[in-house]
C-alpha positions in Angstrom: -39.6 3.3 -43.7 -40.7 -0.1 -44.0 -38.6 -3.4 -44.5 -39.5 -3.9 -48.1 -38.4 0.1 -49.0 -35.3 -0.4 -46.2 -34.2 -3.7 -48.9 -33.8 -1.0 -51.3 -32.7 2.0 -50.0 -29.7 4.1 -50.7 -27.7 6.3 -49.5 -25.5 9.2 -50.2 -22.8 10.7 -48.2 -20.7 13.9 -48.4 -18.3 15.9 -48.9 -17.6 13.2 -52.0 -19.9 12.1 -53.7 -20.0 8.4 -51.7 -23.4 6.4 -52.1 -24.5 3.4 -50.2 -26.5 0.6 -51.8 -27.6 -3.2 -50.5 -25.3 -6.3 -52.1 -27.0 -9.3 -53.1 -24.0 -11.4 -52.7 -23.6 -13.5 -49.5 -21.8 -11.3 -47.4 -19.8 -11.4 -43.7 -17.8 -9.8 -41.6 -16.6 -12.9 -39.6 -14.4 -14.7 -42.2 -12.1 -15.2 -39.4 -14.0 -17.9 -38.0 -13.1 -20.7 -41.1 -9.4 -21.6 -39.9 -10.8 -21.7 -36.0 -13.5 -24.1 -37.3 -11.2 -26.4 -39.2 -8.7 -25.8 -36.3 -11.9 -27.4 -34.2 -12.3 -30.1 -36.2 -8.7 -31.1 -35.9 -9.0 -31.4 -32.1 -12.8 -33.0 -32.4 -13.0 -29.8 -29.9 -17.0 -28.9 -30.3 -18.0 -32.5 -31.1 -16.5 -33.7 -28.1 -18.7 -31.1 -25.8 -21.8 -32.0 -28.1 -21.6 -35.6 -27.2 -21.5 -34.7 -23.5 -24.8 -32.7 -23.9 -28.7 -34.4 -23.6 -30.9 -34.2 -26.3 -34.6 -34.9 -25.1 -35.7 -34.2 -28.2 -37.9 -36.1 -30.8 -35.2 -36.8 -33.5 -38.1 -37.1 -36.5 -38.8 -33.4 -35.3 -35.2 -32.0 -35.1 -34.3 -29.7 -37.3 -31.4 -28.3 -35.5 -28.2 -31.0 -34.4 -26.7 -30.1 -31.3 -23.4 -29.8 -32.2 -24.8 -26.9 -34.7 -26.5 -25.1 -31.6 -23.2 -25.7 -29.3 -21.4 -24.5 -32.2 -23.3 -21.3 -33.0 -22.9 -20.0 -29.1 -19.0 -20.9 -29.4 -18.2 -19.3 -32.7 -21.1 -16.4 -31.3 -18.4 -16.0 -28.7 -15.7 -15.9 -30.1 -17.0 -13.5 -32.5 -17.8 -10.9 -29.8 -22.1 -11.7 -30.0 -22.4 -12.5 -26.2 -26.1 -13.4 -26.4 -28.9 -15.2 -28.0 -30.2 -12.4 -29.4 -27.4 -11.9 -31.8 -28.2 -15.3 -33.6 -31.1 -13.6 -34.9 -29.1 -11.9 -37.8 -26.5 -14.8 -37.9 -28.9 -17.2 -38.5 -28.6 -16.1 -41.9 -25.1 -15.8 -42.2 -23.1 -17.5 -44.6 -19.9 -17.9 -42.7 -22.1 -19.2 -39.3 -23.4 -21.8 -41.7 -20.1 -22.7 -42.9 -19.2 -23.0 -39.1 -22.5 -24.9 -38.5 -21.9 -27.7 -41.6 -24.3 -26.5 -43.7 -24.4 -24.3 -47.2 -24.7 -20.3 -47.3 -28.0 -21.5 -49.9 -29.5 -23.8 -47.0 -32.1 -23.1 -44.4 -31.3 -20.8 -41.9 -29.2 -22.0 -38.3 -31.3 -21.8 -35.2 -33.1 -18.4 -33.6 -32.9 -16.7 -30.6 -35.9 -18.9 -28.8 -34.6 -22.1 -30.1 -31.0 -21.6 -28.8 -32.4 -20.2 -25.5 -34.1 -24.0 -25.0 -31.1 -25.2 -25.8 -29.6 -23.6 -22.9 -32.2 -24.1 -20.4 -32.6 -27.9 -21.4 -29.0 -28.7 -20.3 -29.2 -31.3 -17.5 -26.8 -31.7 -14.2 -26.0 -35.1 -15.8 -24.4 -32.8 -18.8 -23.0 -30.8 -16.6 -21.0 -33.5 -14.9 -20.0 -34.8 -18.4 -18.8 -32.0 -19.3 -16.7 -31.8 -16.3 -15.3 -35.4 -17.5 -14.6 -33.2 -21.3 -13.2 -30.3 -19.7 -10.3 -32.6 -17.9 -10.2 -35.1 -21.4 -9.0 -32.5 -23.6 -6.7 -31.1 -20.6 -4.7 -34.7 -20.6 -5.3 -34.6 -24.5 -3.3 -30.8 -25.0 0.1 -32.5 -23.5 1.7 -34.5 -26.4 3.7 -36.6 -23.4 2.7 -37.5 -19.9 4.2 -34.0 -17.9 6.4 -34.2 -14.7 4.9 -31.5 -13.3 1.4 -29.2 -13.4 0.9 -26.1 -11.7 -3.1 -25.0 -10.9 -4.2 -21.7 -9.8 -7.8 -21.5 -7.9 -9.2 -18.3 -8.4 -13.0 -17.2 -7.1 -14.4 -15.1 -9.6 -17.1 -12.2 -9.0 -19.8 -12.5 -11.8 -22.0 -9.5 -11.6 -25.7 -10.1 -11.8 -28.0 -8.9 -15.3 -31.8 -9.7 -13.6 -33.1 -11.5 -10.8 -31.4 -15.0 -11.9 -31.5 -18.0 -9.8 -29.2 -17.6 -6.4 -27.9 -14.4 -7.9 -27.4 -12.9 -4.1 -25.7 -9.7 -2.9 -22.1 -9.7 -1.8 -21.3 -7.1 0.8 -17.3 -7.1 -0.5 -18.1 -6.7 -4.3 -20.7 -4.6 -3.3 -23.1 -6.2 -5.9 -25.6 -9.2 -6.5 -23.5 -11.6 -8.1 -23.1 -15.1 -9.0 -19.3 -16.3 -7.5 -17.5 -18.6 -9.8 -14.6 -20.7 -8.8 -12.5 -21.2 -11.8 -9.0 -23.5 -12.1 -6.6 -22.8 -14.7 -3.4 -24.7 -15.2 -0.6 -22.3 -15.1 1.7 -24.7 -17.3 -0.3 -24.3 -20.5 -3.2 -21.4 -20.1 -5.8 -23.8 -20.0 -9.5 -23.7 -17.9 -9.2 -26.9 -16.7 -12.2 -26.9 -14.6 -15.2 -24.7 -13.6 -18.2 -24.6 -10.8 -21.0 -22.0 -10.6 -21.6 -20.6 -7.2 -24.0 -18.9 -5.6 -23.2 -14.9 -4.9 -22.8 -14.9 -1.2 -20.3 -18.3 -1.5 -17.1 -18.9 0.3 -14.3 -18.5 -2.4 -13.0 -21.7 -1.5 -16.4 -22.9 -1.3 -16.1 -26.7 -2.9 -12.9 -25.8 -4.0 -11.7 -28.8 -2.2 -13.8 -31.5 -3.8 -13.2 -30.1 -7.1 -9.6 -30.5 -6.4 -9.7 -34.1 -5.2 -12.0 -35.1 -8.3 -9.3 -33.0 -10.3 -6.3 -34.7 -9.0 -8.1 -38.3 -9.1 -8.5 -38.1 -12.7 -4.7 -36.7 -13.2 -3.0 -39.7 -11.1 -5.3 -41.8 -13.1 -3.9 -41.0 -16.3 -0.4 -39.5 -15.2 0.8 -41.4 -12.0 4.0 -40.0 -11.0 3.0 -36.5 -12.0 3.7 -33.8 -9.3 1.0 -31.5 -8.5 1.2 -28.2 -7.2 -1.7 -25.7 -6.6 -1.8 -22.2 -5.7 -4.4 -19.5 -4.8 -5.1 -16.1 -2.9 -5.9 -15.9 1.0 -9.9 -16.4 0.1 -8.4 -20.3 -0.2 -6.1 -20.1 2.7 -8.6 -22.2 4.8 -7.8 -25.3 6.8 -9.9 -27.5 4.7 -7.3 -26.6 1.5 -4.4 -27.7 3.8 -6.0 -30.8 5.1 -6.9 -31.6 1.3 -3.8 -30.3 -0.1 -1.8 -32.3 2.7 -3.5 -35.5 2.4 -3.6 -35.5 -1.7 0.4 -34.9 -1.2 0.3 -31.8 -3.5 2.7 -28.9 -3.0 0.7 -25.8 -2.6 1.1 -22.3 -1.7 -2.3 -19.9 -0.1 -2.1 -16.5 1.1 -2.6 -15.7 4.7 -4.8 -12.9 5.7 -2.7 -11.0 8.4 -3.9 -11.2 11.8 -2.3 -9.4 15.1 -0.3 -12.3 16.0 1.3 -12.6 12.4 1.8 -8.9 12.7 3.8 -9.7 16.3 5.7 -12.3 14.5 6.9 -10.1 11.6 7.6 -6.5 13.2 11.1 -7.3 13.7 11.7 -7.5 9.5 9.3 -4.6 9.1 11.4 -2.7 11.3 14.6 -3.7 9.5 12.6 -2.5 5.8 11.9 0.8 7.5 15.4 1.6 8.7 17.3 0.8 5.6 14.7 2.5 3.3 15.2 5.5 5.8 19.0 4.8 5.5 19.5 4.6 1.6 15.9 5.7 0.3 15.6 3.0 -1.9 12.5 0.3 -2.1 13.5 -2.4 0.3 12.0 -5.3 0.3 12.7 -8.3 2.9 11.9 -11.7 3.5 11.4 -14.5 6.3 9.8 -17.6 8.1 8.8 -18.6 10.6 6.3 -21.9 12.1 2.6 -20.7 12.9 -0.7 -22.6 14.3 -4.0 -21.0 14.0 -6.7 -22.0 16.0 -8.6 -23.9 13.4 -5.4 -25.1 12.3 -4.4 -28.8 13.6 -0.9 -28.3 13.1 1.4 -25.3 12.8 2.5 -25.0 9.3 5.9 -22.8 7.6 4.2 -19.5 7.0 6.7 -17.3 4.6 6.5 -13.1 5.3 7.1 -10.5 2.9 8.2 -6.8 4.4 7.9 -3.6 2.3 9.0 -0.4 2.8 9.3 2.5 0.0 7.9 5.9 -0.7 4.3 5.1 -0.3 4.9 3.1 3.1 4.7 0.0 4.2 3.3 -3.5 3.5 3.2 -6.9 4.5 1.9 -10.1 3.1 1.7 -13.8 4.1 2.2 -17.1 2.4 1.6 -20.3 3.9 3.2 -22.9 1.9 4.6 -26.3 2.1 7.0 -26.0 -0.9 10.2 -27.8 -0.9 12.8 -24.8 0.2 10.9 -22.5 1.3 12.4 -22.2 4.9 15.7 -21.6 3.2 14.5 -19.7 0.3 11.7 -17.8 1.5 11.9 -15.0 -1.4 12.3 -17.4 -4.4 9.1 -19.3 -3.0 7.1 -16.1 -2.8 7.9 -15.1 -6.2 7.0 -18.3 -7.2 4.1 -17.5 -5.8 2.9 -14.4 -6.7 3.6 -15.7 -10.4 -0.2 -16.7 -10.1 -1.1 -13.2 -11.6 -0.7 -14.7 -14.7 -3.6 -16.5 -14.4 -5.7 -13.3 -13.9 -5.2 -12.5 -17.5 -7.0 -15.9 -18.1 -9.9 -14.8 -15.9 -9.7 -10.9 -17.6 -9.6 -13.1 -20.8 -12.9 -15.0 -20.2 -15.0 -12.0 -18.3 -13.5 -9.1 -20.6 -12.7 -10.6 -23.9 -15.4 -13.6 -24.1 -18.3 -12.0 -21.8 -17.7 -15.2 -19.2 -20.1 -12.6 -16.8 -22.6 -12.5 -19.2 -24.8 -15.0 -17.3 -28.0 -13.8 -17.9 -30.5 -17.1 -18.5 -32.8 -17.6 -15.2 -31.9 -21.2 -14.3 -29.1 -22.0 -12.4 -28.1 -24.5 -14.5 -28.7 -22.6 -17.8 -26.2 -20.4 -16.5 -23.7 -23.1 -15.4 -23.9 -24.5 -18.6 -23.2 -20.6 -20.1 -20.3 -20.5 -17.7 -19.1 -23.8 -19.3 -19.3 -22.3 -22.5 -17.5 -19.1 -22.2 -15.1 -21.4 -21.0 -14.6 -23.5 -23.7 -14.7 -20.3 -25.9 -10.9 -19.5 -24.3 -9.8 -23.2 -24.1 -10.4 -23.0 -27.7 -8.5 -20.0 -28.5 -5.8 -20.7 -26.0 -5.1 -24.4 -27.5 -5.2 -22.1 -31.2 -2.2 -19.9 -29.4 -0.1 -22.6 -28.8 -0.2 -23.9 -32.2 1.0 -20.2 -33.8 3.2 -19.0 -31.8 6.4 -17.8 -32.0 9.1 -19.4 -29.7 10.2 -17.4 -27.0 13.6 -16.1 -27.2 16.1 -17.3 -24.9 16.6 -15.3 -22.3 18.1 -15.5 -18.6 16.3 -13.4 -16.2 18.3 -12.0 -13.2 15.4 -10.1 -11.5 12.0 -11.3 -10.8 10.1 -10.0 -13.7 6.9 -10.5 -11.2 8.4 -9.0 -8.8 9.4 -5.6 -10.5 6.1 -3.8 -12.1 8.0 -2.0 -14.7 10.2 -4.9 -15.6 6.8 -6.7 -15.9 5.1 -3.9 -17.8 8.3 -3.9 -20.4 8.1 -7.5 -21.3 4.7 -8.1 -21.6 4.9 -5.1 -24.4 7.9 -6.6 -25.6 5.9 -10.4 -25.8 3.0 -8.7 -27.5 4.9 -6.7 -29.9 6.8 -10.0 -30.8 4.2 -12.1 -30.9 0.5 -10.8 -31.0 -1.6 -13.8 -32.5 0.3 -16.2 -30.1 -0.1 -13.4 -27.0 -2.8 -11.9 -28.5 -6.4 -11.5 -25.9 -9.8 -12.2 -27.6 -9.5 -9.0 -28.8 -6.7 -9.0 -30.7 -7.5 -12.0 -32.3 -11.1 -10.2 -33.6 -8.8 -7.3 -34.6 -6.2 -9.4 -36.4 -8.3 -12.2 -37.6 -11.9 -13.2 -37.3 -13.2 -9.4 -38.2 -12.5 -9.7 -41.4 -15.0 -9.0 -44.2 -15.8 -11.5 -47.6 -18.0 -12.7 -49.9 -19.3 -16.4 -50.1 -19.8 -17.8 -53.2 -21.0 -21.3 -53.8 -21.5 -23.6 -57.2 -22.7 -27.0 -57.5 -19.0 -28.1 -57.0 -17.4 -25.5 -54.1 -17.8 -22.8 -51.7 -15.3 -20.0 -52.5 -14.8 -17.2 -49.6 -13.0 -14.0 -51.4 -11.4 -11.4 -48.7 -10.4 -8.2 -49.9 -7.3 -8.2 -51.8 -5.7 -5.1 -49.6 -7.4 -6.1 -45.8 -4.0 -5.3 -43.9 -3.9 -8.4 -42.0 -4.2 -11.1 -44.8 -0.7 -12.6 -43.5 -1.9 -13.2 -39.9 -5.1 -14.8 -42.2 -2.4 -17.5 -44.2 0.2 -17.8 -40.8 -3.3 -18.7 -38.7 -4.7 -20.9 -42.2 -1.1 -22.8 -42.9 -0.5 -23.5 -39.1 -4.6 -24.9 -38.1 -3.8 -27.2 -41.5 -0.6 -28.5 -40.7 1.7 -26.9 -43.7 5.1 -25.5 -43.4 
């Protein structure tokens, strides 16, 4: 069939009598994307990455801005298209126009090749500017200077689509991989900063020097905030201590276990064993103790955690320097281990944005995809904060963290509540930006009509009334 029949065609489907024609009307299915936009423009989120970003272009010959090409890979996204090759059909839609400044009845937004130049003609300089942007709009989210911020440093495995630039095999993730570092600020959701790495990195690998720059800026700007960061036993390395120690942050690392450590804690896995033998219930015990390593220049508290319940036993290490934790060894692990959290903001930008869909050539075009993805969720997250619903008030007597089914139960309970404030990428497609309308535009308007009986048309007002400030 060709293209001009195809414009034609129709259609008919049984058992009724159901025929399917083409529409002349400016159609979309991502009306969703309008109260994000104006919810961007509020924040001067977008602009304020387009004006970290090089444009070595002739501007007589420029026919595309760059905020309109950073803008069409965010709202892309957002809207589930995790490539280039999407903007080939939504060049020519009339909601990415909308998204893009310009009218449905205008020339189309930028193609597949043009947006893929884009990418590739990011510079390091940009990079490093965007950096700067990516730690602006963190000190911009808080309305008042914070006591307190808590980071989590979490190394990322980033599967490999083609034979990209130090894309190298990993023997752990069995895979060729780029290896991300990524630090999220457990206080308010948010990516604060991000380095691509090659596949075969240390997890901590620059972790420390991103952490210095990171708490340089934040003293700048905040300077009796307290800092504390935490992260898994791939950053329990004595450069994190040394950097950790001499920054004066509060942190907390896992310790991989080692026969010593094992010597040092068979006494409490003994005690687990005998009393889960005694009352067969989970036990599940807790001490500390001082240990040096050999690379280690001083000993440091190092807090153990004993297991014993019907599927055996386990142990796991935490060195820490937190305030209490040699007389509160428990309540400092929990703490602790709290940092799952923030692998729903890595599940977030892998799973729900595509953050490992890293598939330019350059390095650096990558980076700057990496950077994007990124901004994607600091988008949506910021979005979150603005419609949800408060929490209830509620006293916990158990560690949530610590109990799997307690956890299970309220995170159900929190998305049930609440699932546009709790709600993943996914949910918000779902709920929101999915939504189907028709564009019309005079000499004096642009009217967007959504079906009259769409389900979700109140998360669509709640999201509208809440990005414009009405109540």
């Amino acid at each position: 069939m060709s293209l001009q029949s195809a414009s034609s065609a129709r259609f008919t489907f049984s058992p009724l009598p159901i025929t399917l024609t083409p529409s002349d009307a400016l159609l979309s299915s991502d009306a969703g994307l309008l109260p994000i936009r104006q919810f961007d423009e509020r924040l001067g989120f977008s602009q304020q990455l387009a004006d970290a970003l090089d444009d070595p272009r002739d501007p007589d010959l420029i026919e595309h801005t760059v905020p309109a090409l950073l803008r069409a890979r965010l709202y892309g996204i957002l809207a589930g298209y995790e490539d280039q090759n999407d903007h080939d059909a939504l060049r020519t839609d009339p909601v990415f126009k909308l998204v893009a400044g310009r009218l449905p009845t205008e020339a189309d937004l930028a193609s597949q090749p043009t947006l893929s130049r884009f990418e590739n003609s990011v510079s390091i300089k940009s990079l490093k500017r965007l950096r700067d942007v990516f730690i602006d709009q963190f000190l911009a989210s808080f309305a008042s200077p914070p006591r307190h911020v808590l980071f989590d440093l979490d190394a990322v495995d980033d599967p490999a689509h083609g034979r990209q630039q130090l894309v190298l095999f990993h023997g752990y993730y069995e895979q060729y991989q780029y290896f991300p570092l990524i630090i999220t600020c457990a206080t308010n959701d948010l990516v604060v900063m991000v380095s691509l790495r090659h596949g075969t990195a240390h997890a901590a690998l620059g972790a420390d020097e991103d952490l210095e720059y990171l708490v340089g800026r934040l003293r700048a700007a905040w300077p009796g905030v307290q800092i504390e960061v935490r992260g898994d036993a791939g950053f329990g390395v004595p450069w994190m201590y040394d950097v950790c120690e001499r920054l004066g942050l509060i942190y907390a690392f896992g310790l991989a276990s080692n026969a010593t450590l094992q010597e040092l804690s068979a006494a409490l896995l003994e005690r687990a064993e005998a009393q889960y033998e005694q009352t067969r219930q989970p036990q599940r015990l807790f001490d500390q103790f001082r240990y040096q390593a050999g690379t280690w220049a001083q000993a440091r508290p190092v807090v153990v955690k004993a297991e014993a319940n019907v599927c055996g036993t386990n142990r796991r290490f935490l060195v820490t320097n937190r305030p209490g934790a040699v007389l509160y060894p428990e309540a400092a692990y929990d703490e602790y281990i709290r940092r799952g959290e923030s692998e729903n903001r890595n599940k977030e930008l892998k799973r729900g944005l595509a953050g490992d869909r890293l598939s330019d050539h350059r390095f650096v075009a990558n980076y700057f995809r990496l950077y994007l993805h990124s901004a994607a969720l600091n988008l949506l997250v910021r979005l979150r904060q603005v419609v949800a619903v408060p929490p209830p008030a509620v006293v916990e007597t158990t560690p949530v963290m610590a109990d799997p089914v307690a956890r299970r139960r309220q995170h159900n309970q929190r998305r049930r509540r609440d699932p546009l404030g709790e709600g993943q990428p996914g949910t918000w497609r779902l709920l929101l930006i999915k939504v189907a309308a028709e564009v019309v535009v005079s000499c004096r308007r642009v009217v967007v009509r959504l079906a009259s009986s769409w389900p979700y048309r109140d998360y669509y007002e709640q999201v509208s009334q809440a990005v414009l400030g009405v109540t």
